[in-house]
N, C-alpha and C positions, 0 to 999 in steps of 0.2 A: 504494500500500500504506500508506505514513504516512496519507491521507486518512482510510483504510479503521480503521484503529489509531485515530485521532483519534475518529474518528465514537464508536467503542466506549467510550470511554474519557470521553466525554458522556454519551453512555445507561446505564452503571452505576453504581451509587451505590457513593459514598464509604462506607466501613467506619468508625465513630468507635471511633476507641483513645480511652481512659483515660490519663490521665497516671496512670505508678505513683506513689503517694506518697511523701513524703521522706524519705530515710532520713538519722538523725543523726550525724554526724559521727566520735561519740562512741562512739555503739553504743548499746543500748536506753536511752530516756531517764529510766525509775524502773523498778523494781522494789516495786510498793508492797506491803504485809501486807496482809492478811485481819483481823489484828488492828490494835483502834486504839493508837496510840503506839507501834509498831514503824516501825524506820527502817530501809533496806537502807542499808549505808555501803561504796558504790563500791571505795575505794579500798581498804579491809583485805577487802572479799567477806562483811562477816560483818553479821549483824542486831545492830542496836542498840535499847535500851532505855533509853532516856531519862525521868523522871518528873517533875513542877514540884512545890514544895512552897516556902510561904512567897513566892512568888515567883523562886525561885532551881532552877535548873537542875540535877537530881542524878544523876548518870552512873549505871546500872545494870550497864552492861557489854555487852560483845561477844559472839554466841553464832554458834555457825554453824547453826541452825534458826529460823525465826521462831516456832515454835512455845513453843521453852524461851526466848527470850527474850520469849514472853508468860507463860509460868507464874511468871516472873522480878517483872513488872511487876503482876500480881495478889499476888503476897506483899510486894509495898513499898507497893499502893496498901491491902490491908489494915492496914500496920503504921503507914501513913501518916493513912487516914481510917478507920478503922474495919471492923466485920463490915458493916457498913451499905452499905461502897461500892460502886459499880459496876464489877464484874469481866467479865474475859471468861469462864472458865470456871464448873462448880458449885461450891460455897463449901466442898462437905461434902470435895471432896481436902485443902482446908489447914484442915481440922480440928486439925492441929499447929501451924498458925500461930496458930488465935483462941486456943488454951490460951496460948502464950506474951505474945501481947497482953494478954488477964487479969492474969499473975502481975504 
């Protein structure tokens, strides 16, 4: 009977498994935005908004949406570079922002 087993177990072919892939340690390794210069910050759970100006690093703040903390980052990049700059959203929602850029 073991012959008979043996025999069988020649004549069928091996099944190839998939190694599953790694999982981290961690838990999900980013969470990245849809928007650029949004940062998921792990540790408080909340979306950051960081902007560079002059060379230096200027905190925006913490939001728990990525989305208001890109609405966040289009009114500092307006205040910062002008009507001119490159936004995520259309220009005409902060119409209240270009009046006060003006005055």
């Amino acid at each position: 009977m073991n012959r008979e087993l043996i025999a069988l177990m020649r004549r069928a072919p091996t099944p190839r498994i998939k190694p599953s892939p790694r999982k981290s340690r961690r838990g999900q390794t980013s969470r990245s935005s849809q928007y650029r210069g949004i940062i998921f910050y792990r540790r408080t759970g909340r979306w950051e908004s960081p902007i560079w100006d002059c060379g230096k690093q200027v905190y925006l703040g913490g939001f728990d949406t990525a989305h208001a903390a890109a609405r966040v980052y289009d009114r500092a990049t307006i205040k910062f570079q002008g009507v001119d700059a490159d936004i995520k959203f259309i220009l005409s929602d902060y119409n209240e922002d270009k009046r006060q850029t003006k005055a």
